[in-house]
Structure formats: C-alpha cells, structure tokens
mmCIF file as gemmi writes it, N, C-alpha and C atoms, coordinates in Angstrom:
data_model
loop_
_atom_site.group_PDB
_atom_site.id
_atom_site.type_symbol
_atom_site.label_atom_id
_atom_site.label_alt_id
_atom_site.label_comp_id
_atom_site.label_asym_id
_atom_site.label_entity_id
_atom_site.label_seq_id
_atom_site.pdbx_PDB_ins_code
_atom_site.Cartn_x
_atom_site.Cartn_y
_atom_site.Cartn_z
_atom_site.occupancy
_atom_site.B_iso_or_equiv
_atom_site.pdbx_formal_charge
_atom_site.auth_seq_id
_atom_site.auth_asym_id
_atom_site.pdbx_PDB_model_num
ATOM 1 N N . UNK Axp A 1 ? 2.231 24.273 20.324 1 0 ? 1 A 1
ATOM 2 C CA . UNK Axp A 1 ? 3.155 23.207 19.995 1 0 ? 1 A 1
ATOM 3 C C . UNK Axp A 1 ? 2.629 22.428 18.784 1 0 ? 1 A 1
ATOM 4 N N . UNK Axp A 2 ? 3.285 22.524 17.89 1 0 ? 2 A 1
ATOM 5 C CA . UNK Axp A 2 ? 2.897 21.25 16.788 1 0 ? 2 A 1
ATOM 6 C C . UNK Axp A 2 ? 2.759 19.952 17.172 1 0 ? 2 A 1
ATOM 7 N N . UNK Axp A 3 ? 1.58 19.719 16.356 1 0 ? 3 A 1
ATOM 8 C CA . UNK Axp A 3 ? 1.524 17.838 16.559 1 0 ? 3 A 1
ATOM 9 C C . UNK Axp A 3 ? 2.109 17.407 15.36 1 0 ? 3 A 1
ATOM 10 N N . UNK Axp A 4 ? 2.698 15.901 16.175 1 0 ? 4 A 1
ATOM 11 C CA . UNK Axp A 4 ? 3.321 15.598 14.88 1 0 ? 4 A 1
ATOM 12 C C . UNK Axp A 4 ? 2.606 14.818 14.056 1 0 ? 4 A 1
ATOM 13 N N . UNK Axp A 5 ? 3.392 14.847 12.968 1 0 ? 5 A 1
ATOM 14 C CA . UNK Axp A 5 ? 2.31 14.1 11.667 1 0 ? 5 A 1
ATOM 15 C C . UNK Axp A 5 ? 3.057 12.898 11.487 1 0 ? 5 A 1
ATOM 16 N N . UNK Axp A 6 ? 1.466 11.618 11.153 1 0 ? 6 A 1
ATOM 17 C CA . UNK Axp A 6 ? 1.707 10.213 11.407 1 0 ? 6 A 1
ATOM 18 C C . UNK Axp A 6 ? 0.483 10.125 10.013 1 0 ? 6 A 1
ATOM 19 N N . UNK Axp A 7 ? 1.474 8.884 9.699 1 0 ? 7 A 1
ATOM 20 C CA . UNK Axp A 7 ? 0.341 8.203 9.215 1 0 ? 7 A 1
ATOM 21 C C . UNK Axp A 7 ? 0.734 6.319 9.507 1 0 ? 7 A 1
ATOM 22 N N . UNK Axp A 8 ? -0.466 5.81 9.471 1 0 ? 8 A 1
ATOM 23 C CA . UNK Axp A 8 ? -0.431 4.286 9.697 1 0 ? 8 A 1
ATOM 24 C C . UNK Axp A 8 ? -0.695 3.578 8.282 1 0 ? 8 A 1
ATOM 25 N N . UNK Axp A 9 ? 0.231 2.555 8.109 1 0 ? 9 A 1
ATOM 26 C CA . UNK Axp A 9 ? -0.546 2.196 6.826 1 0 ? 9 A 1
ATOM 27 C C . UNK Axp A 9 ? -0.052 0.316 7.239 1 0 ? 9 A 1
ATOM 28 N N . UNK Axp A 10 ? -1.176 -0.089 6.768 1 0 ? 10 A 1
ATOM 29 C CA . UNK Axp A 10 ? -1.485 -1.611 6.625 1 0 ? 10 A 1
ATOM 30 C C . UNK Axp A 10 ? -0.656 -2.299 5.698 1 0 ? 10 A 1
ATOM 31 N N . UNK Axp A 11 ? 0.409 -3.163 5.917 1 0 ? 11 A 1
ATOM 32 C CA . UNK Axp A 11 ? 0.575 -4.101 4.336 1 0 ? 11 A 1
ATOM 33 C C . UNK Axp A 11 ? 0.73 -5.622 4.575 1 0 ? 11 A 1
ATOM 34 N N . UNK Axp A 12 ? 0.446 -6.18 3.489 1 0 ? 12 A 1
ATOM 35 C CA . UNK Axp A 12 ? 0.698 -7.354 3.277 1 0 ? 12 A 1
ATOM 36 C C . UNK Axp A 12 ? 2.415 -7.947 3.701 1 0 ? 12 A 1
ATOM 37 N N . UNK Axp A 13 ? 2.553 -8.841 4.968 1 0 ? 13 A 1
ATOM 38 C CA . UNK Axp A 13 ? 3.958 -8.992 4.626 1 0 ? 13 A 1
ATOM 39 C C . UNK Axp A 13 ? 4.116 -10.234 3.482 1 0 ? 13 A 1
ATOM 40 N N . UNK Axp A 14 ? 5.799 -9.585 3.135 1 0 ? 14 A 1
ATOM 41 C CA . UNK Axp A 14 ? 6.285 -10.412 2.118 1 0 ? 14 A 1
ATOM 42 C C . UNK Axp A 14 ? 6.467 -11.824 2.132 1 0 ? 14 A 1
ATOM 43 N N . UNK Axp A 15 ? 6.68 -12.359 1.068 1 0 ? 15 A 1
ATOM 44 C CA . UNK Axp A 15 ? 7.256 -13.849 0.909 1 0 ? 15 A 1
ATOM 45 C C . UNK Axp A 15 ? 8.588 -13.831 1.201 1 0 ? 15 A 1
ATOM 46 N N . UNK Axp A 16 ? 8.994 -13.135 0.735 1 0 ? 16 A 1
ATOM 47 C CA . UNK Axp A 16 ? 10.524 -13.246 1 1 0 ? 16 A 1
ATOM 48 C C . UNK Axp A 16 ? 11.36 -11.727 1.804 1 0 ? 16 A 1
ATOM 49 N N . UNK Axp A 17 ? 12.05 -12.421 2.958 1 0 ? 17 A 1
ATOM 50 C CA . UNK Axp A 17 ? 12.826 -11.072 3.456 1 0 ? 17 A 1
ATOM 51 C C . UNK Axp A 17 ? 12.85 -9.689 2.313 1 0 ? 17 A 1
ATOM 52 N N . UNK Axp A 18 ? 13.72 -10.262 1.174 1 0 ? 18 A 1
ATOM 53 C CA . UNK Axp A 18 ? 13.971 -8.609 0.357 1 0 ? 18 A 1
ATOM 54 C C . UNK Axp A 18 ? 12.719 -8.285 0.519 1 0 ? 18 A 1
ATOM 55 N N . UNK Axp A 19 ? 11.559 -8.679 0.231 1 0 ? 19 A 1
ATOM 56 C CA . UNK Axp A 19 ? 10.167 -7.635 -0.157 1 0 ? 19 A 1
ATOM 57 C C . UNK Axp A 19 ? 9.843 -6.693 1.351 1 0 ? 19 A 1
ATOM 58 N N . UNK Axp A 20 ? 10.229 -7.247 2.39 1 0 ? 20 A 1
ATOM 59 C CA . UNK Axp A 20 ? 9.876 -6.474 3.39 1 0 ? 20 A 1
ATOM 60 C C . UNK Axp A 20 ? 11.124 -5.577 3.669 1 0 ? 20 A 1
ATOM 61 N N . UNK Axp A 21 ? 12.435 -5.902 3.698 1 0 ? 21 A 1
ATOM 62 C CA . UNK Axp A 21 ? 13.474 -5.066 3.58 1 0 ? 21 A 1
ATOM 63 C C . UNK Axp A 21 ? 13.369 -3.773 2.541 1 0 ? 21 A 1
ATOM 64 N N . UNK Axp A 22 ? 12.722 -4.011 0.991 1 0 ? 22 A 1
ATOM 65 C CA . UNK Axp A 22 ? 12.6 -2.705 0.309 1 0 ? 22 A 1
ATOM 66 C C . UNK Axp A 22 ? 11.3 -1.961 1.035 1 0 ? 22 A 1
ATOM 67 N N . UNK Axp A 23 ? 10.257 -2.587 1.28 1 0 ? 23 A 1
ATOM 68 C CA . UNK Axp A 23 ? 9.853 -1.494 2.033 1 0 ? 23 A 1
ATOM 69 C C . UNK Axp A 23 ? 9.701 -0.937 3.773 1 0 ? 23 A 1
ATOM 70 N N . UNK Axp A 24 ? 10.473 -1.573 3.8 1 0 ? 24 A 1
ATOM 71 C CA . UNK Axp A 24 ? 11.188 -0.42 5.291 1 0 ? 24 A 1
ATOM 72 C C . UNK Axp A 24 ? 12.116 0.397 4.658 1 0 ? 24 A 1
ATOM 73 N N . UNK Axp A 25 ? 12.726 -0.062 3.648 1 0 ? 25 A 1
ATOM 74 C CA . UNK Axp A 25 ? 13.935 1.388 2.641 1 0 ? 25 A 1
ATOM 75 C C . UNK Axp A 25 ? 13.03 2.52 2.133 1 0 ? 25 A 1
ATOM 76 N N . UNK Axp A 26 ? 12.059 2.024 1.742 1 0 ? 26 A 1
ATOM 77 C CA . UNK Axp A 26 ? 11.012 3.185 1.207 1 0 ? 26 A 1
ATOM 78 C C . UNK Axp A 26 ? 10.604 3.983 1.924 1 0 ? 26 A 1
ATOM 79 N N . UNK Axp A 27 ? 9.827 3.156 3.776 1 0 ? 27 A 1
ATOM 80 C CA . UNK Axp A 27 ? 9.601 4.22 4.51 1 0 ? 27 A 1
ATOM 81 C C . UNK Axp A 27 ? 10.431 4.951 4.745 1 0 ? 27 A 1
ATOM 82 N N . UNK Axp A 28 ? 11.871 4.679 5.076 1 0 ? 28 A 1
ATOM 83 C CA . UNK Axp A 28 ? 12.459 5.557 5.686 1 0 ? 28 A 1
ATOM 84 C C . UNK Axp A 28 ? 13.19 6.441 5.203 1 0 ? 28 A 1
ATOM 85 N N . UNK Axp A 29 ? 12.801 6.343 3.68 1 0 ? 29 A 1
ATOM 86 C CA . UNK Axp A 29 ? 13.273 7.695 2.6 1 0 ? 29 A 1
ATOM 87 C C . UNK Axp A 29 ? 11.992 8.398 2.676 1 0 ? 29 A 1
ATOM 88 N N . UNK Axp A 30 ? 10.583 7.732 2.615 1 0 ? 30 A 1
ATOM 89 C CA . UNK Axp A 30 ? 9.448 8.942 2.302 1 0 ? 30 A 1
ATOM 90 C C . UNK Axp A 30 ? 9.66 9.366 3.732 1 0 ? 30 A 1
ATOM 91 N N . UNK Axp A 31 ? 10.069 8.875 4.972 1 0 ? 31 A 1
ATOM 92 C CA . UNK Axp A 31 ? 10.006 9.92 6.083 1 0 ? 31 A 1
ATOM 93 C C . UNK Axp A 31 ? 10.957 10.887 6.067 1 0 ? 31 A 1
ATOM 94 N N . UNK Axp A 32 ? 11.996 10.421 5.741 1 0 ? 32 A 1
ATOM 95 C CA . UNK Axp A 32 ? 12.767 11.832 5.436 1 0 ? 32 A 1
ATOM 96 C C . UNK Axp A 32 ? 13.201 12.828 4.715 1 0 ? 32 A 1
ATOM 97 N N . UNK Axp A 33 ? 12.247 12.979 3.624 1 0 ? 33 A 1
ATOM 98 C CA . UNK Axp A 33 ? 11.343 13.45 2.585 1 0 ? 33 A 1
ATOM 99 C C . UNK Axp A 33 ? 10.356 14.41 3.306 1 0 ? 33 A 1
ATOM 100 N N . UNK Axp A 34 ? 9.411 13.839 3.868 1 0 ? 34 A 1
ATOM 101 C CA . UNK Axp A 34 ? 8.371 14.631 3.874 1 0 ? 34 A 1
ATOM 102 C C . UNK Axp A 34 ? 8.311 14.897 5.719 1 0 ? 34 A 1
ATOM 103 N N . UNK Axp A 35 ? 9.232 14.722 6.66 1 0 ? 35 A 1
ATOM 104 C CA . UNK Axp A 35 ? 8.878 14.613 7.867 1 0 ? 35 A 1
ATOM 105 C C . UNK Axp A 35 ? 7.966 13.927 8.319 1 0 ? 35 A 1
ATOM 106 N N . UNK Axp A 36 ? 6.879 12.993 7.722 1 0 ? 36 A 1
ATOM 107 C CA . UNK Axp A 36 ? 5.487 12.24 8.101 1 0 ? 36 A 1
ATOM 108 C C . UNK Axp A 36 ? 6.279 10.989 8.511 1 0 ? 36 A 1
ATOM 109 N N . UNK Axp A 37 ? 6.027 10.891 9.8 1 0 ? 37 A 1
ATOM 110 C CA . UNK Axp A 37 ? 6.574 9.205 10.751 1 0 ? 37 A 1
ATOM 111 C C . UNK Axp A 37 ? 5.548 8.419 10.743 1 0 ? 37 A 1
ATOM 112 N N . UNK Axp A 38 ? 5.711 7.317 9.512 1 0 ? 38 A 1
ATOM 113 C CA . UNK Axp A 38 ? 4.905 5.933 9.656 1 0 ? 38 A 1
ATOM 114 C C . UNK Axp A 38 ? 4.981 4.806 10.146 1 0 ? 38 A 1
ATOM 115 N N . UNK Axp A 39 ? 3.755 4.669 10.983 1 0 ? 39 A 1
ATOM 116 C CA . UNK Axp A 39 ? 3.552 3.666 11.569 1 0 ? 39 A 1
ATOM 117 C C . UNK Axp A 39 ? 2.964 2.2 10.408 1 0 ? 39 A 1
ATOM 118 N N . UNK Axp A 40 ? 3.851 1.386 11.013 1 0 ? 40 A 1
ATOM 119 C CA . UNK Axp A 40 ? 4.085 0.283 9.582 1 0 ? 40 A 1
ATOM 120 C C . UNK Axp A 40 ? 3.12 -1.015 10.664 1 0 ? 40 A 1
ATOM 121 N N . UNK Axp A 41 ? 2.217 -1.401 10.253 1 0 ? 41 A 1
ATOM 122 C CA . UNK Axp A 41 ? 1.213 -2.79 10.774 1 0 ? 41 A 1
ATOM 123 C C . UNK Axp A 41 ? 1.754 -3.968 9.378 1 0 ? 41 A 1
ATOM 124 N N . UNK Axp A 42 ? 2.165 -5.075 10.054 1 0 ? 42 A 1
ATOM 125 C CA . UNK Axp A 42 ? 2.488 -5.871 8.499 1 0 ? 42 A 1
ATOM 126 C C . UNK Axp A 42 ? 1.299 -6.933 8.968 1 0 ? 42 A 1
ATOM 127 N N . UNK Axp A 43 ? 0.796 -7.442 8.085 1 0 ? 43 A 1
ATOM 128 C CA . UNK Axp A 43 ? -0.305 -8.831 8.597 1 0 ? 43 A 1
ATOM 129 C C . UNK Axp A 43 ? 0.088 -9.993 7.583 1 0 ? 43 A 1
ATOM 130 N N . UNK Axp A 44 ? -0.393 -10.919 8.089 1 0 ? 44 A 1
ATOM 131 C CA . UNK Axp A 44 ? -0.351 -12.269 6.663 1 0 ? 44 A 1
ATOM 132 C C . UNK Axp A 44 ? -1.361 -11.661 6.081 1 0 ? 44 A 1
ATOM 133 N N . UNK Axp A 45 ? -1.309 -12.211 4.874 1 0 ? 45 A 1
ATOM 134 C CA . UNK Axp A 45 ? -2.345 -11.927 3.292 1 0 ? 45 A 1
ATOM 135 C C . UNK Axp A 45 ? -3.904 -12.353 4.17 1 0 ? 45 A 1
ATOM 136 N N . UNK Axp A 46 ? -3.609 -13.366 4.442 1 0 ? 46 A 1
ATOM 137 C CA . UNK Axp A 46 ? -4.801 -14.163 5.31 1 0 ? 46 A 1
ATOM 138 C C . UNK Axp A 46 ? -6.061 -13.73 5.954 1 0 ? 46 A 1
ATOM 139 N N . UNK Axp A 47 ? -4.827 -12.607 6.715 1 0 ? 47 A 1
ATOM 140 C CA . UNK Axp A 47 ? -5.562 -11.889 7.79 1 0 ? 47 A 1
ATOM 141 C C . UNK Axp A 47 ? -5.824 -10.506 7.645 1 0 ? 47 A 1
ATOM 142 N N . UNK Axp A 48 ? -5.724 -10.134 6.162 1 0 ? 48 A 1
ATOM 143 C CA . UNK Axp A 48 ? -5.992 -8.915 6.052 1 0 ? 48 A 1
ATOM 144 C C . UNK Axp A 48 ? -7.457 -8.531 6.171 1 0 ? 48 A 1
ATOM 145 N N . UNK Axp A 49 ? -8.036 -9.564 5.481 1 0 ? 49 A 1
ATOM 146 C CA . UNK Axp A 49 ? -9.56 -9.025 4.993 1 0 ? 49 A 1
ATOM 147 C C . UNK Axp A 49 ? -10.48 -8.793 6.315 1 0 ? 49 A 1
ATOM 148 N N . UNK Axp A 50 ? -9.556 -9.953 7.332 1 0 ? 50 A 1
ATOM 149 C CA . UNK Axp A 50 ? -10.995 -9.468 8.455 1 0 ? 50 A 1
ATOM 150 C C . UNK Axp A 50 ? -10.421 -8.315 9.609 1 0 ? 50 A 1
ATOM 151 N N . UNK Axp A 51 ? -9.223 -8.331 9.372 1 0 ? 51 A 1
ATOM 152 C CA . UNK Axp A 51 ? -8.653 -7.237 9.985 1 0 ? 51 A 1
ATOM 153 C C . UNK Axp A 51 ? -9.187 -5.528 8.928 1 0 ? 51 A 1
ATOM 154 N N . UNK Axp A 52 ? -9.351 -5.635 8.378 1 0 ? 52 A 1
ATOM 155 C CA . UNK Axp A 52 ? -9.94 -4.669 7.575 1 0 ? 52 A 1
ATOM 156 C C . UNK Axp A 52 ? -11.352 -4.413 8.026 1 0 ? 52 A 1
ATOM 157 N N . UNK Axp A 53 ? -12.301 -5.759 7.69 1 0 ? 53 A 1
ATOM 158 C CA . UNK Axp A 53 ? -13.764 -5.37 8.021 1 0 ? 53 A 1
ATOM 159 C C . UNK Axp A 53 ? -13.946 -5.257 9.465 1 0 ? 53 A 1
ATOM 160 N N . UNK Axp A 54 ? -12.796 -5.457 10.373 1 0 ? 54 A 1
ATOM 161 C CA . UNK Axp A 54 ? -13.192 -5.346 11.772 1 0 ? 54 A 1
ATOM 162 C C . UNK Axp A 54 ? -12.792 -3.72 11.897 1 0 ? 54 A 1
ATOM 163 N N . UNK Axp A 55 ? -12.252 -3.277 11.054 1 0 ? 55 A 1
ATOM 164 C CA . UNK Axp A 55 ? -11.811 -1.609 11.294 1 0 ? 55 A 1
ATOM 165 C C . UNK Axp A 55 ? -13.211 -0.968 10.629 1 0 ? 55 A 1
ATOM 166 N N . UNK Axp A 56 ? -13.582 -1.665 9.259 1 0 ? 56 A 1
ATOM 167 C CA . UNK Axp A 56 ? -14.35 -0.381 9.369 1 0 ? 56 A 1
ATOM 168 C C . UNK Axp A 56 ? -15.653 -0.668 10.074 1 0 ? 56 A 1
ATOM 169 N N . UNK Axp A 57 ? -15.906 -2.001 10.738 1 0 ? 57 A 1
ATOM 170 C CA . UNK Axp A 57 ? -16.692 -2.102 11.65 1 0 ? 57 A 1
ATOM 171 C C . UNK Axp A 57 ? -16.633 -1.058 12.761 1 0 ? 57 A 1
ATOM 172 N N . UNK Axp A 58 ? -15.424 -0.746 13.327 1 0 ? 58 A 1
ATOM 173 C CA . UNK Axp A 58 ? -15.515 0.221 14.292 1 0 ? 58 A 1
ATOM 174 C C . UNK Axp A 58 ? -15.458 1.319 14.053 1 0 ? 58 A 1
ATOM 175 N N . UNK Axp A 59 ? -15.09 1.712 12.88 1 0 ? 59 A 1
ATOM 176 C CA . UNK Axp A 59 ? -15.175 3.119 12.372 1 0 ? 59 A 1
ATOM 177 C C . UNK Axp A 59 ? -13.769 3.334 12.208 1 0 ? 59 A 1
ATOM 178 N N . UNK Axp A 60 ? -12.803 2.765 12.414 1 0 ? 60 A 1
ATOM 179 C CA . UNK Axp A 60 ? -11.072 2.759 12.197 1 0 ? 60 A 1
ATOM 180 C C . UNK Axp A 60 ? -11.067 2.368 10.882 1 0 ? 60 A 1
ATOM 181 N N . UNK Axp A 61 ? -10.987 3.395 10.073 1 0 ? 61 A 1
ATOM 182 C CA . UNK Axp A 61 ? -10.72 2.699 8.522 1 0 ? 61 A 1
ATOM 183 C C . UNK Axp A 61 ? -9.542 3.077 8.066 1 0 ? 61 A 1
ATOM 184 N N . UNK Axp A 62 ? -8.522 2.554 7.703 1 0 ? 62 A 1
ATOM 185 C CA . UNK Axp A 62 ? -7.087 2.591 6.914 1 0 ? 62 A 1
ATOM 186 C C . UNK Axp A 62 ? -6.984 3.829 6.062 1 0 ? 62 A 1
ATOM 187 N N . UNK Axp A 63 ? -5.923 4.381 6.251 1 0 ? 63 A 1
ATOM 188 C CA . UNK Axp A 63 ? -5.573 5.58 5.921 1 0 ? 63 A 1
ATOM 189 C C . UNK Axp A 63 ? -5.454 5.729 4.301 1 0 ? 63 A 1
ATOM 190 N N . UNK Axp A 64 ? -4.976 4.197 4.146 1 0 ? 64 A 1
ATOM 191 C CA . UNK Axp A 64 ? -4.811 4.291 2.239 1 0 ? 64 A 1
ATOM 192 C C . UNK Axp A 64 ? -5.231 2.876 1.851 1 0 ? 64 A 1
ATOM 193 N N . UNK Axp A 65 ? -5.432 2.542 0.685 1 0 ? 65 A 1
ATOM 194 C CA . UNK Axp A 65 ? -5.63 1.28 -0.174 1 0 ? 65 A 1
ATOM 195 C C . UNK Axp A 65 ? -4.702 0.257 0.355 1 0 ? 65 A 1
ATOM 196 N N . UNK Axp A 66 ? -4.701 -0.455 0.575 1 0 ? 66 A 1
ATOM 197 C CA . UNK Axp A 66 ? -3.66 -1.769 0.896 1 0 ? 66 A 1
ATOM 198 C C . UNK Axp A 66 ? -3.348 -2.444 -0.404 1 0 ? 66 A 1
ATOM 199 N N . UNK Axp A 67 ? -2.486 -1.599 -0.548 1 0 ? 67 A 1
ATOM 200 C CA . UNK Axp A 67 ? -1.254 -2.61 -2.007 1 0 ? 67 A 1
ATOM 201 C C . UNK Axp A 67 ? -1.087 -3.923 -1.898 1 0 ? 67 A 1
ATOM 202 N N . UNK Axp A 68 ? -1.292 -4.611 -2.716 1 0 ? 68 A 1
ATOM 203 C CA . UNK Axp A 68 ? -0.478 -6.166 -2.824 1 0 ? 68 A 1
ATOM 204 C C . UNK Axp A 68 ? 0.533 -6.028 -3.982 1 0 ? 68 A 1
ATOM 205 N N . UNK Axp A 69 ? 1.228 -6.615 -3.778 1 0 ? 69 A 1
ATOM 206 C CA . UNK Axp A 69 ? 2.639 -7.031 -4.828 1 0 ? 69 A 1
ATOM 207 C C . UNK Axp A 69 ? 2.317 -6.913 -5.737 1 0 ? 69 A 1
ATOM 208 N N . UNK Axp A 70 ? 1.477 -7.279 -6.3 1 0 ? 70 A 1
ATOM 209 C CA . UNK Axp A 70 ? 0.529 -7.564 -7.653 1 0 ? 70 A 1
ATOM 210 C C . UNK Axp A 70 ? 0.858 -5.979 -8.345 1 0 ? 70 A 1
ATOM 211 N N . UNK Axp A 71 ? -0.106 -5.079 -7.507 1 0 ? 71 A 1
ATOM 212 C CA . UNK Axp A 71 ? -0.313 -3.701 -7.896 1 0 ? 71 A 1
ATOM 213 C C . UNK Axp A 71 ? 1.013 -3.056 -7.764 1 0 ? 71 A 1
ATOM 214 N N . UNK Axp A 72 ? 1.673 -3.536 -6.962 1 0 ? 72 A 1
ATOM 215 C CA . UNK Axp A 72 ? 2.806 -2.568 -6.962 1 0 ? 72 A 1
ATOM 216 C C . UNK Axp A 72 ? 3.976 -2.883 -8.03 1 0 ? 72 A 1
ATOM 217 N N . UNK Axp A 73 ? 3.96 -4.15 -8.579 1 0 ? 73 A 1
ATOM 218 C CA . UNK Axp A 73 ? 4.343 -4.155 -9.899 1 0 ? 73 A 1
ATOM 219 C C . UNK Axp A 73 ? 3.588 -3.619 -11.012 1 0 ? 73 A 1
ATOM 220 N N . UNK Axp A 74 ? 2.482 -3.732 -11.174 1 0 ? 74 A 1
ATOM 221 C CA . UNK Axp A 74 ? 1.845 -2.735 -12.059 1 0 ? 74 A 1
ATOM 222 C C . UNK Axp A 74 ? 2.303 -1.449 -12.006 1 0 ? 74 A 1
ATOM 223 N N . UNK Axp A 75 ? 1.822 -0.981 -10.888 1 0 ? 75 A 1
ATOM 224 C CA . UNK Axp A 75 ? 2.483 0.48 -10.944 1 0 ? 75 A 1
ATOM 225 C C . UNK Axp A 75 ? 4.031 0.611 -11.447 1 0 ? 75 A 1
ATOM 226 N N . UNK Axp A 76 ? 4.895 -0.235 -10.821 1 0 ? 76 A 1
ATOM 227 C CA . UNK Axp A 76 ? 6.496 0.17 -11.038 1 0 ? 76 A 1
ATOM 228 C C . UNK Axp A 76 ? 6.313 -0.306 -12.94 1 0 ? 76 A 1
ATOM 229 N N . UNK Axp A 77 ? 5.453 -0.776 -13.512 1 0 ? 77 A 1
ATOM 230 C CA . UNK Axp A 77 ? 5.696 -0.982 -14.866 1 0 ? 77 A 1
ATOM 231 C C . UNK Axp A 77 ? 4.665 0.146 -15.433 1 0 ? 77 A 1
ATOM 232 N N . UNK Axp A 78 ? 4.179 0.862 -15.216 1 0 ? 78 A 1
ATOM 233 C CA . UNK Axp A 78 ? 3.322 1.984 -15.415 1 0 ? 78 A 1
ATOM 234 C C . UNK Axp A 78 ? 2.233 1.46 -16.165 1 0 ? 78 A 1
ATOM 235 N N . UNK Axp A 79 ? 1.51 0.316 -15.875 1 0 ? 79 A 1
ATOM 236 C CA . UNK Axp A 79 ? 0.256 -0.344 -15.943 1 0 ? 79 A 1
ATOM 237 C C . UNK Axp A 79 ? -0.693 -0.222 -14.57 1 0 ? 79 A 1
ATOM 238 N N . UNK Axp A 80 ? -1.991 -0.207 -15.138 1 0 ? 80 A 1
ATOM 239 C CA . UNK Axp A 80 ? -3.082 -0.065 -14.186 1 0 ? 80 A 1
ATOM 240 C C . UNK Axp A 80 ? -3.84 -1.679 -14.85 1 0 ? 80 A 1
ATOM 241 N N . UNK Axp A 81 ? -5.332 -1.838 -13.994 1 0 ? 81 A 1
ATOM 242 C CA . UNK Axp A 81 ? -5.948 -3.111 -14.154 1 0 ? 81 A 1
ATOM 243 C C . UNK Axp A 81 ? -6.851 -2.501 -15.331 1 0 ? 81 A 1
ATOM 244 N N . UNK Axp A 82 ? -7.428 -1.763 -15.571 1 0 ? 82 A 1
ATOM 245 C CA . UNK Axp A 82 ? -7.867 -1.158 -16.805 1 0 ? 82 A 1
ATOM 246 C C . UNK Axp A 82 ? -6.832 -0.893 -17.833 1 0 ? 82 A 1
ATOM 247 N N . UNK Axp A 83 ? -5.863 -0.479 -17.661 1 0 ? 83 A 1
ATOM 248 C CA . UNK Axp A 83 ? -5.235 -0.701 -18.756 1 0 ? 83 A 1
ATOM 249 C C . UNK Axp A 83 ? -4.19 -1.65 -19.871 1 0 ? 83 A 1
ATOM 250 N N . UNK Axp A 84 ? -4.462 -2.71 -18.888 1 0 ? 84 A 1
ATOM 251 C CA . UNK Axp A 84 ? -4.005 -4.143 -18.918 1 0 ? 84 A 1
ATOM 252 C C . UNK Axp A 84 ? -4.924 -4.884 -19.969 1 0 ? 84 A 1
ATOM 253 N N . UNK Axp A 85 ? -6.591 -4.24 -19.528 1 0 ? 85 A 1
ATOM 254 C CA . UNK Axp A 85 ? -7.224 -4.66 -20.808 1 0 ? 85 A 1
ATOM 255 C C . UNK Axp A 85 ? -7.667 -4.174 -21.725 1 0 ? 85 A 1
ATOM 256 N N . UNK Axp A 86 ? -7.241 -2.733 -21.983 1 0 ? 86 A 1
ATOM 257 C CA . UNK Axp A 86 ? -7.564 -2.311 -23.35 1 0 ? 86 A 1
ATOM 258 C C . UNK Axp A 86 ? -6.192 -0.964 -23.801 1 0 ? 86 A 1
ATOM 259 N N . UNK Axp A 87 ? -6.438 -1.502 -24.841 1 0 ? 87 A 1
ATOM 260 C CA . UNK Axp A 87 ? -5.203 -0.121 -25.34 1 0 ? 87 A 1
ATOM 261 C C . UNK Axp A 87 ? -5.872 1.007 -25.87 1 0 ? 87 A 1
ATOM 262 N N . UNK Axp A 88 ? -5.211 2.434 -25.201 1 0 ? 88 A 1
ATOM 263 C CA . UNK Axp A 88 ? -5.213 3.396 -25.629 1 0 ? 88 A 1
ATOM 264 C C . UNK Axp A 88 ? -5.243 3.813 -27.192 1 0 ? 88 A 1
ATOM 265 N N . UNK Axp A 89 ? -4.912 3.362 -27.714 1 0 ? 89 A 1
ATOM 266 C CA . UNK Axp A 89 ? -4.802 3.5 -29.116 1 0 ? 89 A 1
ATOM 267 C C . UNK Axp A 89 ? -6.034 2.807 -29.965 1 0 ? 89 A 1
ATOM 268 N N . UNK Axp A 90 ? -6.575 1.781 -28.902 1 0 ? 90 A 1
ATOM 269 C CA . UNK Axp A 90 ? -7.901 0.829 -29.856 1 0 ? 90 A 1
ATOM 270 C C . UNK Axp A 90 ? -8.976 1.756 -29.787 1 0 ? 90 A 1
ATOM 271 N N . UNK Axp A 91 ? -9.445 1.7 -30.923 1 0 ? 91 A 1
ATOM 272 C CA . UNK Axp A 91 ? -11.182 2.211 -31.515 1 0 ? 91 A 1
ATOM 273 C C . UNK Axp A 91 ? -11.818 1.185 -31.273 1 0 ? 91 A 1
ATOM 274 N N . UNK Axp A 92 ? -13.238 2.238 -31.209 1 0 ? 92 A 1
ATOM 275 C CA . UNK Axp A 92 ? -14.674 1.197 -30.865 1 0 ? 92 A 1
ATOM 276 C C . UNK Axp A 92 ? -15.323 1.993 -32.243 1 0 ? 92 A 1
ATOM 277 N N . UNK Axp A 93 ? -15.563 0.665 -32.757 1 0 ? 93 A 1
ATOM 278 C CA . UNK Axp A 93 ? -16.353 0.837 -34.27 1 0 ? 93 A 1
ATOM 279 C C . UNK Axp A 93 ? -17.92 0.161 -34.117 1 0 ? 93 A 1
C-alpha cells in the first residue's frame, strides 16, 4: 500500500486576512499539482523563534525555511538579499 505523501510547513500568520487567504489558495493548487497534502502550522511572528529552537531541540526540524513576507516579496520581484546589494553588472577594480 502506498504511504501518502505529506509535508508540514511552518508560517508566519498574516497581518491581514488576504495574506493568509492567498496562501491557503497556493496550498491548495500546489496540492493538486503535485498530490503532496500539506499540513499548514500558522504561529504569530513572536512565537516562531522559540517554537523553532524547541524543534530542533528535539530533533523535529522543519521541513523548509520559514518565509516571511519580506522574502516572499523578494522572490515574487525576482530579487534575493545578495542581490539587493550588489549588481550583476558592477566590477571590482
């Protein structure tokens, strides 16, 4: 029998309803996309960090990076934090 495939992922909840409404739209296109059923944990910003070091205290460590808003506008503008500070095009003389 197949097991089914899960993944859990951690996020920051939003400030405002839409931010948590687009991503429950997201999960439930990448699940039916790829068949992978995610399990969604939302925390305050607050409570991420010790909810984090208490996982990898036990050896439960998060399946992926925990996005903040921040990054995920970077990404949707096709900027990274390195490349925010230097341009591709600049020489080192």
């Amino acid at each position: 029998m197949a097991q089914e495939k899960k993944i859990t992922v951690w996020w920051g909840k939003g400030f405002y309803k839409s931010e948590d409404d687009a991503l429950l739209e997201a999960i439930k296109k990448f699940e039916a996309k790829t068949g992978i059923k995610v399990e969604l944990s939302q925390y305050a910003i607050q409570d991420m960090i010790p909810k984090t070091v208490a996982a990898l205290d036990s050896g439960t460590v998060p399946t992926l990076p925990i996005p903040t808003a921040t990054t995920c506008r970077r990404a949707a503008n096709g900027r990274s934090r390195a490349s925010s500070r230097t341009s591709p095009t600049s020489s080192t003389r």
